[in-house]
C-alpha positions as CSV (number, residue, x, y, z in Angstrom):
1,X,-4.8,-5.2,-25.1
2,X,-5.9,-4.3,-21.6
3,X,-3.8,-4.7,-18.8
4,X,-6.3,-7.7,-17.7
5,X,-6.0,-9.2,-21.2
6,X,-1.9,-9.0,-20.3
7,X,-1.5,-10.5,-16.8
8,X,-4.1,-13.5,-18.0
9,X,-2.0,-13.7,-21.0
10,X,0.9,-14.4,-18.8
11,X,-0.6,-16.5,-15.8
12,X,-1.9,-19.0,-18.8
13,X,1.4,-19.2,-20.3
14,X,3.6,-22.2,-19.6
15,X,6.5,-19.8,-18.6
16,X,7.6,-16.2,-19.0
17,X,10.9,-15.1,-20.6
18,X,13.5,-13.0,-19.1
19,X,13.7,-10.5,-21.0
20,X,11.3,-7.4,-21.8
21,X,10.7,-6.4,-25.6
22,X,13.2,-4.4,-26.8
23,X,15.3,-3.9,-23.3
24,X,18.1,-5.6,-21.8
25,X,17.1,-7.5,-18.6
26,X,20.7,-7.4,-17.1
27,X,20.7,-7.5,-13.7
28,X,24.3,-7.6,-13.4
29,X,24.3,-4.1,-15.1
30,X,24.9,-1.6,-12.6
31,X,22.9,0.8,-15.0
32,X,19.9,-1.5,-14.9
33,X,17.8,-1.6,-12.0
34,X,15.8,-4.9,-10.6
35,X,12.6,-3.8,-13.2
36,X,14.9,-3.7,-16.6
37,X,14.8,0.2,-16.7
38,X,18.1,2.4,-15.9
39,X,18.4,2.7,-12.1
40,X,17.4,6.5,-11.0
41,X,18.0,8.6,-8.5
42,X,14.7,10.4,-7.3
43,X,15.2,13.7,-5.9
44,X,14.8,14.4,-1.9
45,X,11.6,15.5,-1.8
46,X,11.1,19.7,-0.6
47,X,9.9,20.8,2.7
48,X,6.4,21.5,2.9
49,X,4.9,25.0,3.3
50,X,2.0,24.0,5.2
51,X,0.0,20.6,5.7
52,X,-3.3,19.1,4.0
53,X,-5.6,18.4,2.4
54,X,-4.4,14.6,2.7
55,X,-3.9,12.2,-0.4
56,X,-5.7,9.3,0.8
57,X,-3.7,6.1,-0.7
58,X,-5.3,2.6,-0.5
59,X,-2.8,-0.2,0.0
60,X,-4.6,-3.1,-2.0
61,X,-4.7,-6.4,-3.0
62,X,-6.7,-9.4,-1.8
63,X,-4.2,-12.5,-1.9
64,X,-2.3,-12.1,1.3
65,X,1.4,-12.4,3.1
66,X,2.1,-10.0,0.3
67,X,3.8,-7.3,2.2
68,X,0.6,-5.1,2.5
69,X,1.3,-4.2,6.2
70,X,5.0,-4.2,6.3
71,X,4.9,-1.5,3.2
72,X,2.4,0.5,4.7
73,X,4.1,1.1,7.8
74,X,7.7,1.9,6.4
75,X,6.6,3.9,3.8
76,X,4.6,6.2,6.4
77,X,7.5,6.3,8.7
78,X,9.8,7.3,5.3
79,X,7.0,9.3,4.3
80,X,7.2,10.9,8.1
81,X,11.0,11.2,8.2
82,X,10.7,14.0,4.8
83,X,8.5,15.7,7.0
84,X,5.3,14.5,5.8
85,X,2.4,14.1,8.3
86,X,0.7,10.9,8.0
87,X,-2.7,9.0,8.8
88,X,-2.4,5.2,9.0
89,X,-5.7,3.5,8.7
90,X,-6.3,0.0,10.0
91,X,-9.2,-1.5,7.9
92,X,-8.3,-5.2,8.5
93,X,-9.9,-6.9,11.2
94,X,-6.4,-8.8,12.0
95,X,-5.0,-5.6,13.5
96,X,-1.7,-6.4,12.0
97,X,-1.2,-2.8,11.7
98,X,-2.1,-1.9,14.8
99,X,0.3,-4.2,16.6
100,X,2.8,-3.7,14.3
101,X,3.1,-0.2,16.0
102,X,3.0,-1.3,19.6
103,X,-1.3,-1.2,19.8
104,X,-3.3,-4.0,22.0
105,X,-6.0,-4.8,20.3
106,X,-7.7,-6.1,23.2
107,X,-7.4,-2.6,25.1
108,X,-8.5,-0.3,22.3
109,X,-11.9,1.7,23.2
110,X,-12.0,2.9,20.1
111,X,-11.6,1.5,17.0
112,X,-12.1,2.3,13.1
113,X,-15.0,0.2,13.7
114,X,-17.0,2.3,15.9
115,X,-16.6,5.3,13.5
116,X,-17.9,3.5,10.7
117,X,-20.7,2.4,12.7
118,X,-22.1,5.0,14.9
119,X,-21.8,8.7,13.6
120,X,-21.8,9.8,17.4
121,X,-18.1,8.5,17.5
122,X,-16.1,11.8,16.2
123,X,-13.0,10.1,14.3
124,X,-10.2,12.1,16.4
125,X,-11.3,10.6,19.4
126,X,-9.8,7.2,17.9
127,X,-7.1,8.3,16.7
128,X,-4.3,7.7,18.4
129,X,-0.1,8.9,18.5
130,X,2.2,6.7,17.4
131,X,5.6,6.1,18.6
132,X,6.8,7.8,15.2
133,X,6.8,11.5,14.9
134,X,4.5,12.5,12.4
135,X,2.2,9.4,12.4
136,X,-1.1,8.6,13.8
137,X,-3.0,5.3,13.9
138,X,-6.8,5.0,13.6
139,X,-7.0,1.6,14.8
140,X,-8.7,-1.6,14.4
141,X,-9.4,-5.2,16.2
142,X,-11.9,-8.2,15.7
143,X,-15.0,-5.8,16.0
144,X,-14.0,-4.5,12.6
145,X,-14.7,-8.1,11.2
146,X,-18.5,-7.4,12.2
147,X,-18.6,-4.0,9.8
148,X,-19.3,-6.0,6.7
149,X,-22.3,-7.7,7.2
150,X,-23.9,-4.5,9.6
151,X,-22.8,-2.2,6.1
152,X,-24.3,-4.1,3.8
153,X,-28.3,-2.3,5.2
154,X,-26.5,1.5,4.8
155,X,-27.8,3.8,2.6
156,X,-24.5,5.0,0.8
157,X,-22.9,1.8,2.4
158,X,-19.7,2.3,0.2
159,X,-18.9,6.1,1.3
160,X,-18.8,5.5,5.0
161,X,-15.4,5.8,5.7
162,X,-15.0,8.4,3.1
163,X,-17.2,10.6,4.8
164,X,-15.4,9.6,8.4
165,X,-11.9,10.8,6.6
166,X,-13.3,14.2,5.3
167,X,-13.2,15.8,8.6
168,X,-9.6,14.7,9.1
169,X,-8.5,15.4,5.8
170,X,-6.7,18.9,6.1
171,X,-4.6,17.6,9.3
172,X,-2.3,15.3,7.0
173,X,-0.7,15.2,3.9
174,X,-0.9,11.9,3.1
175,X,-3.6,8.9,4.5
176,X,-3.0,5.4,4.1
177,X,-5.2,2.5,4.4
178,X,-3.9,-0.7,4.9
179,X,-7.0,-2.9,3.1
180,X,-7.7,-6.8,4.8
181,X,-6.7,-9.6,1.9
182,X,-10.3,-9.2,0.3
183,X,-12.2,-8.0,-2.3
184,X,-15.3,-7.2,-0.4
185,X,-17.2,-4.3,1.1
186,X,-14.7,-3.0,3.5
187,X,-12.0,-3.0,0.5
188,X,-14.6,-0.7,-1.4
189,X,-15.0,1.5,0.8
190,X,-11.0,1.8,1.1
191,X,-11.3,2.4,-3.1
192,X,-14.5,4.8,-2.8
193,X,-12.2,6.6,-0.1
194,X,-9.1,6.7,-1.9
195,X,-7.3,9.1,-4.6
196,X,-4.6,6.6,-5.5
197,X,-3.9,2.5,-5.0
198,X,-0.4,0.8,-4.4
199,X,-0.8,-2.9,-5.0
200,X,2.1,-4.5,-3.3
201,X,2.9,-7.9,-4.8
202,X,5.2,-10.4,-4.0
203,X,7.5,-11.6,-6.4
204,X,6.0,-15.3,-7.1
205,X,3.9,-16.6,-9.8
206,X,0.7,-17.0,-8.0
207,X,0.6,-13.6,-6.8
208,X,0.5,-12.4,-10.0
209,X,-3.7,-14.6,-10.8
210,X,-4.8,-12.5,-8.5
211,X,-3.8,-9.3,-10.2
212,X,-6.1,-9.2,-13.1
213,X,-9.4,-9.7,-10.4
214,X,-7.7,-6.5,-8.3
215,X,-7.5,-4.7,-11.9
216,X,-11.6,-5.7,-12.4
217,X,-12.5,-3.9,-9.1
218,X,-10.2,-1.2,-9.2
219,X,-12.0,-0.4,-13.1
220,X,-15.8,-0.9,-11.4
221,X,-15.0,1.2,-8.3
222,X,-14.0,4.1,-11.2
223,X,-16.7,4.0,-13.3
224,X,-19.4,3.9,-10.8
225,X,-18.4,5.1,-7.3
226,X,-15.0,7.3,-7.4
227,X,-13.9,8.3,-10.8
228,X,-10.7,10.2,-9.0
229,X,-9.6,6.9,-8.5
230,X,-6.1,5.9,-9.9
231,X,-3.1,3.0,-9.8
232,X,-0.2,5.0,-8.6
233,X,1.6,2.1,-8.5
234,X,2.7,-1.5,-8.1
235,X,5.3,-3.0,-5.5
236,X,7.5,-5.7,-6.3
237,X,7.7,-6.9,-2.8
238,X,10.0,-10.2,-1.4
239,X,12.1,-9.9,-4.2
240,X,15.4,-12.6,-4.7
241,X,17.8,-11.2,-7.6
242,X,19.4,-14.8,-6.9
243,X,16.3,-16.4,-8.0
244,X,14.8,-16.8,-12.1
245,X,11.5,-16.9,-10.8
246,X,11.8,-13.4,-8.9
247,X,12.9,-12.1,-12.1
248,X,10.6,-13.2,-14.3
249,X,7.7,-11.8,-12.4
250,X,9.3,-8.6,-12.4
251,X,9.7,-8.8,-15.8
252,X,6.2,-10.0,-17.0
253,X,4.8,-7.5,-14.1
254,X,6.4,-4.6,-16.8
255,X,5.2,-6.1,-19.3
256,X,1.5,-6.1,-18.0
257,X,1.4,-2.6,-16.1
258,X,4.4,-0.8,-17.9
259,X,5.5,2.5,-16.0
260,X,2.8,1.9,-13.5
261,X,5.3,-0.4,-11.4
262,X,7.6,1.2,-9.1
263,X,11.4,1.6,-10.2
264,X,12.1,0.5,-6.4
265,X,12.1,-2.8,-5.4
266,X,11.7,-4.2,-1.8
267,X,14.3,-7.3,-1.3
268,X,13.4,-10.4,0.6
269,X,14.6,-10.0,4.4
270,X,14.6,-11.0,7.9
271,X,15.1,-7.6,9.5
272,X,11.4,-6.8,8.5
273,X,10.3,-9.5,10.4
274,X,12.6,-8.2,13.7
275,X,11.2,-4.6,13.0
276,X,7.7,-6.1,13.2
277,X,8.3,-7.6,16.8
278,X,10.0,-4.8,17.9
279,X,6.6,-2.5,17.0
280,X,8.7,-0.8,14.9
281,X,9.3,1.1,11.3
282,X,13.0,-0.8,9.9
283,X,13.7,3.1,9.3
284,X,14.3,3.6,12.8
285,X,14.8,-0.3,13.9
286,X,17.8,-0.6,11.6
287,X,18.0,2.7,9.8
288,X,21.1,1.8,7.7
289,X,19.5,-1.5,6.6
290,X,19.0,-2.0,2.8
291,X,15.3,-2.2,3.7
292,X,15.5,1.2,5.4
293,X,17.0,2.8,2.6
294,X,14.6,0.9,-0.1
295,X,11.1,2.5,1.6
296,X,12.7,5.8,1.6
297,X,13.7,5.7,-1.9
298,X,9.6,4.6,-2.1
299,X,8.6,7.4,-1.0
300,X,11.0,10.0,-2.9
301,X,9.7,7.6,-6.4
302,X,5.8,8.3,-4.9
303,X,6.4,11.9,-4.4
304,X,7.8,12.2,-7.6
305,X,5.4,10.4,-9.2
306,X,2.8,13.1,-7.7
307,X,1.5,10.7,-5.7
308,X,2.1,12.3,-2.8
309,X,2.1,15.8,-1.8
């Protein structure tokens, strides 16, 4: 059964269970972590020799208010803090990223946009330091919103911003792209770019329809534009321990993906939100936080994983 056949399986269901086959779902086990597998210490990640060729990491999935942005900033910054040098990539026309680490979009000269769109425009020139040691942004506003209809007459029209990465590629380690809450071109080129997808999810019940489309696309983009391709993961994002519904989507989200979904688990809470307005990571807004703590034990689990260098 494929993992499609699973999450529809689920999603038609009149309810889950809370329990996985064959394990414990005790989340009052202090053994047991929040996905119903024994809670592990990853190991702090070794100092880097030397920097690049980047892993370029897609942040995906089209239903939004998922935790898309959020994740992709504080895992950069956790990413940053074990001495990792990281790209963020803007590729929504919302600029949520963008703002979210002290940008204007209305004062940007530059933007993701004009690299995609006029080969003139060398990439560094947009980029642009962040307040975070060890990130830079390539920024995006409004104008990005006009890139998908001016693509759609490119030859190649999928590879643009694969070929705009490739000259930037050996100055970071990692590259994330924080993808708009679509399926469409622009989300495409983000797979055709990418070695590796995290799908964040939030932990409700009608996040989880839209996961077996997100699987579709992820399968076509392999087969026939980047066979490299891969899930490194899934986020359970906004989770409530206090809540049967958080725990049942955490459990049928095992069931569907298996291994494939993080061990760590971001927790519902209002010091992301305060981190936001402050144009801020939470690793450096509130640095003891839970939250803090959480994206760092992300990115030792990523780095583990190999899915980051």
């Amino acid at each position: 059964m494929t993992v499609v056949e699973r999450v529809d399986r689920y999603v038609s269901s009149e309810r889950g269970t809370t329990t996985l086959e064959g394990t414990d779902f005790d989340l009052e086990d202090a053994v047991m972590g929040p996905t119903g597998r024994p809670h592990r210490d990853f190991p702090e990640p070794a100092p880097l020799a030397s920097h690049g060729p980047a892993r370029v990491i897609a942040m995906v999935n089209q239903k939004g208010g998922v935790g898309k942005t959020t994740s992709t900033i504080n895992l950069a910054a956790a990413l940053a803090e074990f001495g990792r040098r990281v790209l963020l990539v803007d590729f929504d026309p919302q600029g949520a990223l963008s703002a979210g680490l002290g940008a204007n979009p209305h004062e940007l000269d530059l933007t993701v946009y004009n690299v995609l769109m006029d080969r003139k425009v060398d990439i560094r020139d947009a980029i642009q330091k962040t307040g975070v040691e060890g990130i830079d942004l390539l920024p995006a506003n409004i104008d990005l919103s006009a890139a998908e209809v001016q693509l759609v007459n490119e030859v190649a029209r999928e590879q643009v911003l694969d070929r705009a990465l490739k000259s930037v590629e050996d100055d970071y380690d990692v590259v994330l792209i924080d993808c708009q809450p679509s399926l469409g071109l622009l989300t495409v080129n983000a797979l055709t770019a990418a070695h590796g997808v995290i799908i964040p999810l939030i932990c409700e019940f009608f996040a989880l329809r839209a996961v077996a489309l997100l699987v579709e696309t992820i399968e076509k983009v392999q087969d026939r534009l980047n066979p490299r391709l891969q899930v490194d993961g899934v986020l359970a994002t906004m989770y409530d321990a206090r809540t049967l519904h958080s725990r049942e989507v955490i459990s049928r989200l095992v069931e569907a993906f298996g291994d494939k979904v993080f061990e760590t688990v971001i927790k519902r809470s209002i010091k992301f939100a305060d981190a936001t307005v402050a144009a801020e990571p939470i690793t450096s807004y509130a640095g003891n936080h839970i939250g803090a703590d959480a994206y760092r034990r992300l990115a030792k689990e990523l780095i583990s994983r190999g899915g980051a260098p």
